[in-house]
C-alpha positions in Angstrom: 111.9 91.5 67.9 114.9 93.3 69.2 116.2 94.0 65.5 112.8 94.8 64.8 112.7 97.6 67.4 115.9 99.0 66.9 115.7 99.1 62.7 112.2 101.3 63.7 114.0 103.3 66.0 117.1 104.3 63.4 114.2 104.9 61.1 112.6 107.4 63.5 115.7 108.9 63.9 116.7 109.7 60.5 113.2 110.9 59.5 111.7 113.2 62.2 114.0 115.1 64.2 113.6 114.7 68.2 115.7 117.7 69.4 114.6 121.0 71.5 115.3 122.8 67.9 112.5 121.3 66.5 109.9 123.5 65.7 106.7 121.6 66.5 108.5 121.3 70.3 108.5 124.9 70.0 105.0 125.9 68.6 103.7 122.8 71.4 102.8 125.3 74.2 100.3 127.3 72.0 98.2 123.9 72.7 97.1 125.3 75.6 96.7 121.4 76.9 99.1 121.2 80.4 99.8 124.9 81.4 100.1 128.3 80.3 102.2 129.6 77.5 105.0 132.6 78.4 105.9 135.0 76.1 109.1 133.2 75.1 107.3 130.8 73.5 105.2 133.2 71.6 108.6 134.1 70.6 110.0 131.1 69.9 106.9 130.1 67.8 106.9 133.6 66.1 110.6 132.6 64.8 110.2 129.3 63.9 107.0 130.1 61.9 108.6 133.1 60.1 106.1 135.3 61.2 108.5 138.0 62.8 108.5 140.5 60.0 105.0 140.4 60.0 103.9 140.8 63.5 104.8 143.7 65.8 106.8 142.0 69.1 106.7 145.1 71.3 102.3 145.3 70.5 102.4 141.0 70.9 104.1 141.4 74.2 101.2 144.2 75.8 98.9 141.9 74.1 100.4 138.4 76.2 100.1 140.7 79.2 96.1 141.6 78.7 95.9 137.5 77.7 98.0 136.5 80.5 95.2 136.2 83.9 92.6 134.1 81.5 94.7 131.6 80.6 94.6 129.1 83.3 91.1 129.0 83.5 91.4 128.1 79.7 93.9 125.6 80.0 92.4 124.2 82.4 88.6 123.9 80.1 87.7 120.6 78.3 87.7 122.3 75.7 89.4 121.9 71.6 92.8 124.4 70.7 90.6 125.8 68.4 87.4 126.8 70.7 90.2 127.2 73.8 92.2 130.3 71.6 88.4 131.6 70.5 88.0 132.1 74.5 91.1 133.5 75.3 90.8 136.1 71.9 87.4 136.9 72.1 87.0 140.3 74.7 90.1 141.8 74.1 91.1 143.7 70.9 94.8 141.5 70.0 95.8 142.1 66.7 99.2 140.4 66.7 98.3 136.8 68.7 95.1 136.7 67.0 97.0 136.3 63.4 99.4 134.3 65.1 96.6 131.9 66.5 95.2 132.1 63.3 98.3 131.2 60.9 99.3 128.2 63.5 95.5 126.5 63.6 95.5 127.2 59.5 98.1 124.7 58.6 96.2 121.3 58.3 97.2 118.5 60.0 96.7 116.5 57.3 95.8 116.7 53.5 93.1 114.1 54.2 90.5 117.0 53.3 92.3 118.0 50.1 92.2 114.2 49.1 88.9 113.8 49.7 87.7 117.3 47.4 89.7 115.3 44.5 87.8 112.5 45.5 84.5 114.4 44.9 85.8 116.4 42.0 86.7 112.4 40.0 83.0 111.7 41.1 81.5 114.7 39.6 83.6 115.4 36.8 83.6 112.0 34.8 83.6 111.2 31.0 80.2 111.4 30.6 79.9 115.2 32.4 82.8 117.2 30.3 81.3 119.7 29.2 80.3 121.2 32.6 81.5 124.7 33.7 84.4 124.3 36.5 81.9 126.6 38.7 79.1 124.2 38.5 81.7 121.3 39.9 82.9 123.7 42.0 79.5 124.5 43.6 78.7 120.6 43.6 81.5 120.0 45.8 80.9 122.8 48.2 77.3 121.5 48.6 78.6 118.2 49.0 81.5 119.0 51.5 79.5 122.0 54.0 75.8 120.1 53.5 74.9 117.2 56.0 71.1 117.5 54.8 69.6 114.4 53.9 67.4 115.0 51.0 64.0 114.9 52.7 65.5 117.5 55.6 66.5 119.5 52.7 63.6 119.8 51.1 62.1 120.8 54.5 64.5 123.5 54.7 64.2 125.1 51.5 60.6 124.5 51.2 60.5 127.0 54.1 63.3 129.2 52.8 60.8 131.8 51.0 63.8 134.4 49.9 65.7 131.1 48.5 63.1 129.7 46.4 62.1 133.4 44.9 65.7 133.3 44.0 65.7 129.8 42.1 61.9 131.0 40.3 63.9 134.6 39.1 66.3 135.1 36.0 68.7 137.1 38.1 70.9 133.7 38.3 71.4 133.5 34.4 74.0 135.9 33.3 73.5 135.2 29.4 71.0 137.7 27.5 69.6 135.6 25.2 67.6 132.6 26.0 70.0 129.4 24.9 69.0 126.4 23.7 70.4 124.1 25.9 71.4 124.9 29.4 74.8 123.8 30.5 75.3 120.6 32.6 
């Protein structure tokens, strides 16, 4: 067990790096999950992200000091990162930290979403359905990725959706002139 432990420690240490220059240590605060962040590490997570050419450090400072009484409360909240830096952005007009927010809660923790729309794409786009236009697997996937609808709750909606099923009924969504004789997959 002891050899065990210790070859999963080397490999721990060779592979992720556990010092105070790492830059997930630094971007860390911006959780918002134990207590307020300062403006050094808005700093320090404006450096490590390469974002300093981009924002303006003198406007991100006056906009820490307007964000600055509202954190606590926020920290403090049961709430997500996400829906935390929502409430501490919302009322005031901050430019710099709200691209800064929005570049840090961008990168995805994981590419377990990307797998899964190649997933989707293999299960729409097989042998037998090569011909279809890339926007029509396209629009499969979005429908099958942002719809939870079961099929008899989405009949119920669109049945009542009036504007969407004059839509369907006109020609507007055809962009050919001529009538073809056979519609794409």
């Amino acid at each position: 067990m002891c050899n065990f432990y210790q070859s999963s420690l080397t490999y721990l240490e060779q592979r992720y790096d556990f010092s105070d220059s790492n830059y997930q240590k630094k971007v860390a605060s911006l959780a918002l999950k134990k207590s307020p962040f300062n403006f050094s590490h808005l700093c320090e997570a404006v450096e490590v992200l390469q974002l300093s050419k981009k924002l303006d450090m003198d406007a991100l400072y006056d906009e820490y000091c307007v964000v600055l009484p509202h954190q606590q409360a926020i920290v403090q909240s049961g709430a997500t990162v996400v829906e935390k830096w929502a409430t501490l952005l919302k009322h005031t007009h901050t430019p710099n930290m709200t691209a800064l927010a929005s570049f840090l809660l961008s990168v995805p923790i994981t590419n377990a979403s990307v797998e899964r729309v190649f997933s989707l794409m293999t299960g729409c786009w097989t042998d037998t359905r090569n011909r279809c236009s890339v926007n029509l697997i396209k629009s499969e996937i979005q429908v099958k990725s942002n719809f939870t609808f079961s099929c008899k709750d989405f009949y119920t909606y669109v049945v009542k959706e009036k504007v969407l099923l004059n839509a369907v009924r006109s020609n507007k969504k055809y962009k050919f002139k001529k009538k073809p004789e056979a519609l794409p997959c």
